[in-house]
Structure formats: structure tokens, C-alpha cells
C-alpha positions in Angstrom: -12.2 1.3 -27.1 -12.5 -1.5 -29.9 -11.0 -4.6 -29.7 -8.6 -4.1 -32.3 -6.9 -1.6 -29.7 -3.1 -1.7 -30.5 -0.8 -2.6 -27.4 1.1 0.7 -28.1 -2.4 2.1 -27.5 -2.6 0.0 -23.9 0.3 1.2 -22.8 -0.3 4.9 -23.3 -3.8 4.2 -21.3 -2.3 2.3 -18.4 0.4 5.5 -18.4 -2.2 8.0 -18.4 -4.0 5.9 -15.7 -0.8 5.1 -13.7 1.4 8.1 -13.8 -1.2 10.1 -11.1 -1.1 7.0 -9.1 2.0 6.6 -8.9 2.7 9.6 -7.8 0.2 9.5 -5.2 1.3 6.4 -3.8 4.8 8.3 -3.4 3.3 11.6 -1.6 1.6 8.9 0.7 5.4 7.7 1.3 6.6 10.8 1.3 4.3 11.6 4.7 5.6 8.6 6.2 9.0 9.4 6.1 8.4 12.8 7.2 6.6 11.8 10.2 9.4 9.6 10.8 12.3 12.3 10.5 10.6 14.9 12.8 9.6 12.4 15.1 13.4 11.1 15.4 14.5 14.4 15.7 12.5 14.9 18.4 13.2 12.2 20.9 14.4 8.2 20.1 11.5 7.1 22.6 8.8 9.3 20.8 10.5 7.9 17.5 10.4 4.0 18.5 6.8 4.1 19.9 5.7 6.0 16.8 7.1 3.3 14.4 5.5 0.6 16.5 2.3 2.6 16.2 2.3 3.8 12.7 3.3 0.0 11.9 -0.2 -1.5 13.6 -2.4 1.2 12.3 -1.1 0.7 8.7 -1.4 -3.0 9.4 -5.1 -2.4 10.4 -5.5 0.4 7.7 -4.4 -2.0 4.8 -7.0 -4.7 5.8 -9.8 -2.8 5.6 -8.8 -0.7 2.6 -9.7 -3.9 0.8 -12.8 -2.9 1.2 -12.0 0.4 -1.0 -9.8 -2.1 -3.4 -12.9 -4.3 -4.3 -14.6 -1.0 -5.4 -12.5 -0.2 -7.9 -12.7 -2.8 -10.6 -17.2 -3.0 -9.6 -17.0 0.3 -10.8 -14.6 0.1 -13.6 -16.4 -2.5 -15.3 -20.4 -1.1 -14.6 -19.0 2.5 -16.1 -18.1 0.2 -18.8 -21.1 -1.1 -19.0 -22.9 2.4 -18.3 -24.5 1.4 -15.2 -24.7 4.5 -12.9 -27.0 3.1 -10.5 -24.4 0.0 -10.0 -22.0 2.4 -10.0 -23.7 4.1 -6.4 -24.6 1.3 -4.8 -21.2 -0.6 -4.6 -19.1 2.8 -3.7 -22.2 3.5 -1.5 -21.9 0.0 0.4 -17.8 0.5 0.0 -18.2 3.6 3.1 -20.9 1.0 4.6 -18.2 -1.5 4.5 -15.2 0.7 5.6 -17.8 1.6 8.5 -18.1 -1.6 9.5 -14.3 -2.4 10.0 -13.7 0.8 11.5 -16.0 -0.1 14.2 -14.5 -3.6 14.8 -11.3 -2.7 14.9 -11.2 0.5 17.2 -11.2 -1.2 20.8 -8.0 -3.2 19.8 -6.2 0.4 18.9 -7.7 1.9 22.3 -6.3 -0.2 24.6 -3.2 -0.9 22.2 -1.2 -0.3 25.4 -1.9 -4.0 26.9 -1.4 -5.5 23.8 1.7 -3.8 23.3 2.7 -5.2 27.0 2.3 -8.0 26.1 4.0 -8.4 23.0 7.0 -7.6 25.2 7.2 -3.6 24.8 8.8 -1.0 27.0 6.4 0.9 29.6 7.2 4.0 28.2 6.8 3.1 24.5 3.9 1.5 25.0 2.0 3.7 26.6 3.3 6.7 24.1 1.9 4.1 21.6 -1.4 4.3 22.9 -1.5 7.8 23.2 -0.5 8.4 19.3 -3.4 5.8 17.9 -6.0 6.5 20.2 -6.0 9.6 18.3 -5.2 8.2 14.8 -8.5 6.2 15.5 -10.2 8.9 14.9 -9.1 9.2 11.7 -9.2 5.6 10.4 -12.6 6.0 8.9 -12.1 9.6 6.8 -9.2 7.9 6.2 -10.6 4.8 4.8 -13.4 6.9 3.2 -10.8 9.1 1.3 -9.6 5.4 -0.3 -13.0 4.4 -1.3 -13.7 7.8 -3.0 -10.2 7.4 -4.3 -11.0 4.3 -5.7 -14.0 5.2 -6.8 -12.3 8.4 -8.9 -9.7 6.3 -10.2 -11.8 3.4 -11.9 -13.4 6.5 -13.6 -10.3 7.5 -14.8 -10.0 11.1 -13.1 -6.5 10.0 -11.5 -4.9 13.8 -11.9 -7.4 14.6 -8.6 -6.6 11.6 -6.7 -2.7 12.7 -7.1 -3.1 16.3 -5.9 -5.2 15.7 -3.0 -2.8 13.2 -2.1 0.5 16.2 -2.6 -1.9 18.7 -0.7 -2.0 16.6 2.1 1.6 15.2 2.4 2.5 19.7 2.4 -0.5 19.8 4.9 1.4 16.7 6.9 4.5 18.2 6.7 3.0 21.4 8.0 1.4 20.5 11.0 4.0 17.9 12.2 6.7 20.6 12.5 4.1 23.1 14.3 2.8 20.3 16.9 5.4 18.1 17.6 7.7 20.9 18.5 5.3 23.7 19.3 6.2 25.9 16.6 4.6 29.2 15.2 3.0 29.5 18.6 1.2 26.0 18.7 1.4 23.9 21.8 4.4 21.3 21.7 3.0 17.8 21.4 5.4 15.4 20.5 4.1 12.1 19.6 0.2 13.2 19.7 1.2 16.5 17.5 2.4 13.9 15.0 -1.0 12.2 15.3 -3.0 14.9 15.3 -1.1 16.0 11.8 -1.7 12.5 10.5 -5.7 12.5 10.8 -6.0 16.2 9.9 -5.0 14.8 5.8 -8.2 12.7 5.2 -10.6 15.0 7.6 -9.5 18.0 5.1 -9.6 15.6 2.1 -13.0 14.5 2.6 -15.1 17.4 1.7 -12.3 18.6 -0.8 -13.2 15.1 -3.0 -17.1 15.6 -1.9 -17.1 18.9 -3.6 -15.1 17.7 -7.0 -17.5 14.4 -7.1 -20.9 16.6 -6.7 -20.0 19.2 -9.6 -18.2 16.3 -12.4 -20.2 13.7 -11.2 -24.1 14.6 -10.5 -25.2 11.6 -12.3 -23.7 8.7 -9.8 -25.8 11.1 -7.0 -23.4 9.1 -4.5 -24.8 10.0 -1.4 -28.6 9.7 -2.2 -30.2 7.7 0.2 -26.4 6.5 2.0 -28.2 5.9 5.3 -30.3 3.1 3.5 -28.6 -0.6 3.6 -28.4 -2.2 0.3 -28.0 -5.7 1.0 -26.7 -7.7 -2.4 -24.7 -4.6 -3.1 -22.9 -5.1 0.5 -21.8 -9.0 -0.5 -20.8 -7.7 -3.2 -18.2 -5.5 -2.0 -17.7 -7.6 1.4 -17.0 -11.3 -1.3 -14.4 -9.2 -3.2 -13.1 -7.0 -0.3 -12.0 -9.8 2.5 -9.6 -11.9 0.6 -7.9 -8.6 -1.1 -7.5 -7.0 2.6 -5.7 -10.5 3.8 -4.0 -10.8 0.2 -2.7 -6.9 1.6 -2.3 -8.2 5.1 -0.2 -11.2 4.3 2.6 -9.0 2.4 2.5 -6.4 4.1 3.3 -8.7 7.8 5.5 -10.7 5.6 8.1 -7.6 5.7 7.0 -6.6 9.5 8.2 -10.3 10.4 11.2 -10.0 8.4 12.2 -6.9 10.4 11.3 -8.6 13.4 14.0 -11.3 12.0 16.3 -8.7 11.3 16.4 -7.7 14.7 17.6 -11.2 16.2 20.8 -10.9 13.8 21.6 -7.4 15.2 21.1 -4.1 16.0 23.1 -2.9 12.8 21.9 -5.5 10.4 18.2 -4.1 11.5 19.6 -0.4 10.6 20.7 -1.2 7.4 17.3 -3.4 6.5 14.8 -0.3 7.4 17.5 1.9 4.8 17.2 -0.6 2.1 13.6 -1.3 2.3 13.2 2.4 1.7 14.4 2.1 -1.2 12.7 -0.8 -2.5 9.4 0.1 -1.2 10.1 3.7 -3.7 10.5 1.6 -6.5 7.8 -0.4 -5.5 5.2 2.2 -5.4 5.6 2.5 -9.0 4.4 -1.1 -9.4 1.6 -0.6 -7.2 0.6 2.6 -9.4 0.5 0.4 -12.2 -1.2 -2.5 -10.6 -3.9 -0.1 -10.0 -4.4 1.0 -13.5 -4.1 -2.6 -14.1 -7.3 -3.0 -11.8 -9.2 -0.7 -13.8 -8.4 -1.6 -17.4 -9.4 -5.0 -16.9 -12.3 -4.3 -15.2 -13.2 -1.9 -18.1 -12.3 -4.8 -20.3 -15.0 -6.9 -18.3 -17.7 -4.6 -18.4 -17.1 -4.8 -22.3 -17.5 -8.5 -22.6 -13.7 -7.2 -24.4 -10.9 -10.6 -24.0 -8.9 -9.8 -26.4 -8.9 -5.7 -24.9 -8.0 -7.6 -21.3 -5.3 -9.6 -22.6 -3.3 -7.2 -24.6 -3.5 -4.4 -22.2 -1.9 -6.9 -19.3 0.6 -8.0 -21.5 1.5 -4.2 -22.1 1.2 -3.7 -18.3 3.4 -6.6 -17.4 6.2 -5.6 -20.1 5.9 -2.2 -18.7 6.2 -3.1 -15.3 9.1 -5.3 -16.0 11.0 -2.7 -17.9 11.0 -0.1 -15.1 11.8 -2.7 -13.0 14.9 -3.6 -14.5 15.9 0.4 -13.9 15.5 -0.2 -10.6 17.7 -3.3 -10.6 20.8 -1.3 -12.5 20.4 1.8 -9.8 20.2 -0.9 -7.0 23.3 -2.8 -8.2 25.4 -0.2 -9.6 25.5 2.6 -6.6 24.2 0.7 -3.4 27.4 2.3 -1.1 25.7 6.1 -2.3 21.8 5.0 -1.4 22.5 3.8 1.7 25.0 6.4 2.7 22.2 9.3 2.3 20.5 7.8 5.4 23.6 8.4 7.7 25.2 10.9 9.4 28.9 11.2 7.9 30.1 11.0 12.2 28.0 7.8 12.6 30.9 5.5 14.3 29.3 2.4 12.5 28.6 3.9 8.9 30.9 1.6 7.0 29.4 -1.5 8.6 25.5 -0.3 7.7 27.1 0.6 4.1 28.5 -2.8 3.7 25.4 -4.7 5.2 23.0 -2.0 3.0 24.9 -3.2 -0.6 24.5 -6.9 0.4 20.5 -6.3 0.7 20.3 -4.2 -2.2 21.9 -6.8 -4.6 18.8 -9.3 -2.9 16.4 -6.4 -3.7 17.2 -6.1 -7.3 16.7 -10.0 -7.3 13.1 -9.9 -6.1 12.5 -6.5 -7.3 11.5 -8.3 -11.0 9.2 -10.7 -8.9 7.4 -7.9 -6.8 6.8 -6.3 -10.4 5.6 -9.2 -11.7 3.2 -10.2 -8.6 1.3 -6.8 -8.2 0.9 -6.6 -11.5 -0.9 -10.2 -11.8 -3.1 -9.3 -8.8 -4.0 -5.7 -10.2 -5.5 -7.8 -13.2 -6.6 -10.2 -11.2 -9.1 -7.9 -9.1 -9.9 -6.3 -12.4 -12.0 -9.6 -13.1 -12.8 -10.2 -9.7 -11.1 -12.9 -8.6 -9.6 -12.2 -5.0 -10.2 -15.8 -2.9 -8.1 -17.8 -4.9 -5.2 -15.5 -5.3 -5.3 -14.4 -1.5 -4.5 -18.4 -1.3 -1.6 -18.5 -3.1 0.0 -15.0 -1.8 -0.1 -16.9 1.7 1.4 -20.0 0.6 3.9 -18.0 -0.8 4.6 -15.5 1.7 4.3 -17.1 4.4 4.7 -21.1 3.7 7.7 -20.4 1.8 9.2 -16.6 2.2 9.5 -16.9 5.9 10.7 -20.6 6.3 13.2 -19.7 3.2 14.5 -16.8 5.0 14.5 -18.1 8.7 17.2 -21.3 7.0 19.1 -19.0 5.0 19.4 -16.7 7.4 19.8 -18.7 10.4 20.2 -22.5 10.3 22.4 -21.7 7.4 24.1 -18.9 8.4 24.1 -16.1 6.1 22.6 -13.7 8.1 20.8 -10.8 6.7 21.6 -11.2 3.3 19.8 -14.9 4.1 17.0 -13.2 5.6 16.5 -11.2 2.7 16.8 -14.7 0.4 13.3 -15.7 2.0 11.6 -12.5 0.5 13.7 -13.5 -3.2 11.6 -17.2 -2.4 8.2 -16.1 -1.6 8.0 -13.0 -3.8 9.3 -15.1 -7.0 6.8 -18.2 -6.2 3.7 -15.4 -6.2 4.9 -13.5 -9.6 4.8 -17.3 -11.1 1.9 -19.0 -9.4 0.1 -15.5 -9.5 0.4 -15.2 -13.0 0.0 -18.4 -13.8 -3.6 -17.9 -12.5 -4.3 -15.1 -15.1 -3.0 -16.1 -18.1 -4.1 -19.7 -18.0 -8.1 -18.8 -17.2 -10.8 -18.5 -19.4 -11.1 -14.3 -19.2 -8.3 -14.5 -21.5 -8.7 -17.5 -23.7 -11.8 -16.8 -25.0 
């Protein structure tokens, strides 16, 4: 790992990285869709509470996995620097950390029920709501865990484990959600709480599955010496670098729930035809997010080797990378929309043709801020890699939310282009973060000097 590493060279690490990652990010896709087929087949009721459900524990889940985010460039850049005791202590006070949010955040999913009231829900829904994450709270901190040792794993570069625990738990997922929710094989039928009981079964088996693996290849970090003990600087460590990345997470991630949320004032179809096309584009996103990962963990690597001219090659081999799959993504988007969106519906739907022609109209705005998204998580994978999370978490909410929304709110509304104008506020915000975002990396001194 000299400096005089060739960007052909940076490329082929970043794939080696990326490829297990992104395919893990896709088996964790492919559970949410198949929780979300079962469920719809077994009742539209049990279906619409477990969307809302799913949607505010993946909102909670994402905050406090920024937590598990900050772990993995700390660790990428002391292996670099072959500090195994550094090593311990941050993935050490990453659990710690993780703990801590669990414990804050598990009333609010208790008694989700009033909350849920409130927000204007159904009786019904709400309540099956409640039901389905007061049992997936239970599994918010393995699940959490299974991120930080995930994160832990991947800044060391053993991705190809990360990737089949993942697939072993999406067949595990799958599994369990067609014995429960329909009481098959002899289990008892469940319905929504089968489906949550399947959900928090994937990071309870994980857990000693990863435990095991870590204790035979990794002796050295002895990761869980001492865990009960509270290591203080190590804590602020993770907490300074973890807070802004959760909200950085947070703001995109409620940038698309308020966008659906839009969706559903222009209609009922328009909404139908959003949740197909976003599908799609969060597929094609997870490859970016794989990528933004081993972005993460090269620079950080680069870091802990005191290596700029390593750190800026391998993001410029990143970002070209990035941006050349995306553009694949743009010519399947724009040159068979009618066939994408037609797999999600039934050939008797009565309204088919008018999801089909509202679906194309999104997917041509998806292939216009595909690029951006690309370009965006790429710039804040490198920018956690040097550990710098405040200022970017800044600028993702300016973006997302002081432009994206207001954008897509005009378009969509005041000027009247509906959901294609909806859909013109993400092109805004999303395109305003790739430059400002980016901006930020390129023009500061990790890569000048």
C-alpha cells in the first residue's frame, strides 16, 4: 500500500471491498420486500400497519446505526496504523453507544400506539402497529450490535462474512415469515407479530454466528475483554463522529418518507406508482451505498497512513466508479420504464395503465438524480473516512430539507406538475448535496497536501 498505488489498483480494492457490501445491502432489501409481499398477501390492514411500523423502526434503526457508522473508519485507520488496543476500545464503546440509544428510544416504540393516534392513524392500524414493534424492540439492539460488528469486519476488510450472514438471514427471514404469519408447517398463525417475530430472529441468530468468526480470526482485538468497563475518551469518540452521521442518515432517509407523504395528497394512484419506482431506485442505490462503504474504509486506511496522495486517487477511482454504474442505471431506467413498473402489477389491476404511465414519468426523474445520489454517498463515504461528519450533516439538511422539499412541494403543487414535480424536489436537493458535498472533500487539506 505505497503511495505510488495506481488508480487501476484503487479500483480493484474498492471492488474487492464493495462487491460483498453490496450485496449485503441488497439481501437486507431483499428481507424488506419479502416481509412486505407475505404481509400484503395476508391482509391489507396487517400490510398498511406493518409499512407504518417497519417505516418508524427503520427511521429509529438508521439514527442509531450512526453509532456503528463512526466505527468504521476509527478502526480502518488504527488497523492502519496497527493499533489493536484502539481498535477494541472504539468497537467496544460502539455496543456501549448502540446501548445507550436502544435504551432511549424503546418507550417511544412501546407506546407507538398513541403516537400513531395522533399522527392521525386508524384504530386498527395503529394498534396492529404497536403490536409488531413492541416486539421488533426487542431486537433493535442485536440488531444494532450485528452493524457495529459488521462495521467493525468490514473496516478490516473481511466483507465476504458480512455478505453471507446477511444472505443467511434474508433465507432465515423468508423462512420464518411464511411459517408465522400464516401458521404454516404446524406453527401457530400470527400475522403481523409472526412477521416480527421473523424480523428479530435475523440479528439474535447473527450475533453469536459473527462472535464465533471474530474469536477464531481475530484473537488479537480480544473485543470483549473487559466490555462491562466504561471507557470514557473512547465513548466521545465514537458519540462526536456517530451523532451527526445518524441525523446525516436521518435527514435522507425522512426526506423520502415526507415525499411519500406528499405523494399521497396528489392521489391514491400517484402514491402506487411512487412506492414501485422508489424500488427500483433504492436497488440501484444500494450499490452506491456498497461503495460509499468501501469508500469509508479506504480513506480511513489512507488516514491511518498519514497517505494524501493514496486518499485522493482511490476517491477519484470511487467517484468515476460510482458514476459509471450509475449511468447503467440511467439507460435501464429510461429505456424500459413501462416493463419495471409493470412487474409490480397484477395483469387484472383495472388501473394498471394509469400506474404504468405515472411509474415512466418518475423513472425519467430517477435517472436525473440517480447521478447525484451517486455522487453524494460517495462524497460522505470519504468524508467519514477522515472523520468529518458535523459539517457535512449540515449541508445534507440544507439540502434536503431547505431545498428538496420546498422544490418539490412548488413543482409539485403551486406549480402543478404533480408527481413528476414532487419527484423534481428530490432532482434539487439530491444534486445540491453531490455538489456542496463534494465540494467539501476535494477542496480540504486531506487531499491537498
Amino acid at each position: 500500500m505505497t503511495h505510488s498505488m495506481t488508480y487501476r489498483g484503487h479500483a480493484k480494492a474498492v471492488l474487492v471491498l464493495g462487491v460483498p457490501l453490496i450485496g449485503s445491502h441488497l439481501a437486507q432489501m431483499v428481507i424488506g420486500m419479502t416481509d412486505t409481499v407475505m404481509m400484503g398477501w395476508y391482509g391489507v390492514e396487517d400490510l398498511a400497519a406493518m409499512v407504518l411500523a417497519s417505516s418508524m423502526f427503520f427511521l429509529l434503526f438508521i439514527v442509531g446505526a450512526g453509532f456503528s457508522f463512526a466505527v468504521m473508519p476509527m478502526v480502518a485507520s488504527a488497523a492502519s496504523a496497527g493499533d489493536d488496543v484502539q481498535i477494541r476500545r472504539v468497537t467496544r464503546m460502539g455496543f456501549w453507544a448502540s446501548a445507550f440509544f436502544v435504551i432511549l428510544v424503546l418507550p417511544l416504540m412501546w407506546w407507538s400506539k398513541a403516537l400513531l393516534l395522533g399522527l392521525g392513524q386508524e384504530p386498527v392500524v395503529a394498534q396492529l402497529a404497536q403490536d409488531y414493534l413492541r416486539i421488533t424492540a426487542v431486537g433493535m439492539f442485536p440488531s444494532l450490535f450485528v452493524m457495529v460488528i459488521k462495521s467493525y469486519l468490514a473496516a478490516l476488510e473481511r466483507t465476504q462474512i458480512v455478505l453471507w450472514v446477511t444472505v443467511a438471514g434474508a433465507l432465515l427471514n423468508g423462512l420464518l415469515n411464511y411459517a408465522l404469519i400464516f401458521g404454516n408447517w404446524g406453527a401457530p398463525e400470527l400475522g403481523i407479530q409472526g412477521a416480527a417475530i421473523a424480523s428479530i430472529m435475523m440479528p439474535i441468530a447473527s450475533v453469536p454466528l459473527l462472535l464465533v468468526y471474530i474469536k477464531r480470526n481475530m484473537p488479537e482485538h480480544a473485543l470483549f475483554q473487559r466490555i462491562w468497563r466504561f471507557d470514557r475518551e473512547a465513548f466521545g469518540q465514537v458519540f462526536r463522529l456517530g451523532w451527526p452521521i445518524g441525523l446525516t442518515n436521518l435527514a435522507e432517509t425522512a426526506l423520502f418518507s415526507a415525499t411519500a407523504i406528499m405523494m399521497g395528497w396528489v392521489g391514491t394512484l400517484e402514491l402506487a406508482a411512487h412506492g414501485i419506482a422508489l424500488q427500483w431506485t433504492a436497488v440501484a442505490f444500494m450499490v452506491h451505498v456498497g461503495l460509499g462503504n468501501a469508500a469509508t474504509i479506504r480513506a480511513g486506511r489512507a488516514i491511518g497512513r498519514a497517505d494524501a496522495t493514496g486518499l485522493r486517487r482511490g476517491g477519484i477511482a470511487t467517484l468515476a466508479m460510482a458514476l459509471m454504474l450509475s449511468c447503467l442505471a440511467v439507460v435501464l431506467f429510461l429505456s424500459v420504464p413501462e416493463f419495471l413498473i409493470s412487474l409490480y402489477l397484477d395483469s387484472s389491476e383495472p388501473s394498471r395503465d394509469q400506474i404504468i404511465a405515472i411509474g415512466v414519468g418518475l423513472l425519467v426523474m430517477a435517472a436525473l438524480f440517480h447521478v447525484a445520489d451517486s455522487a453524494q454517498v460517495i462524497a460522505l463515504g470519504l468524508l467519514r473516512g477522515v472523520q468529518d461528519a458535523r459539517v457535512p450533516m449540515i449541508l445534507a439538511v440544507i439540502s434536503y430539507w431547505l431545498v428538496g422539499l420546498p422544490a418539490g412541494y412548488l413543482f409539485g403543487f403551486t406549480w402543478g406538475y404533480g408527481a413528476v414535480g414532487v419527484w423534481m424536489g428530490l432532482v434539487c436537493g439530491l444534486t445540491l448535496a453531490a455538489i456542496l458535498l463534494n465540494y467539501r472533500f476535494w477542496t480540504k487539506t486531506w487531499v491537498a497536501t
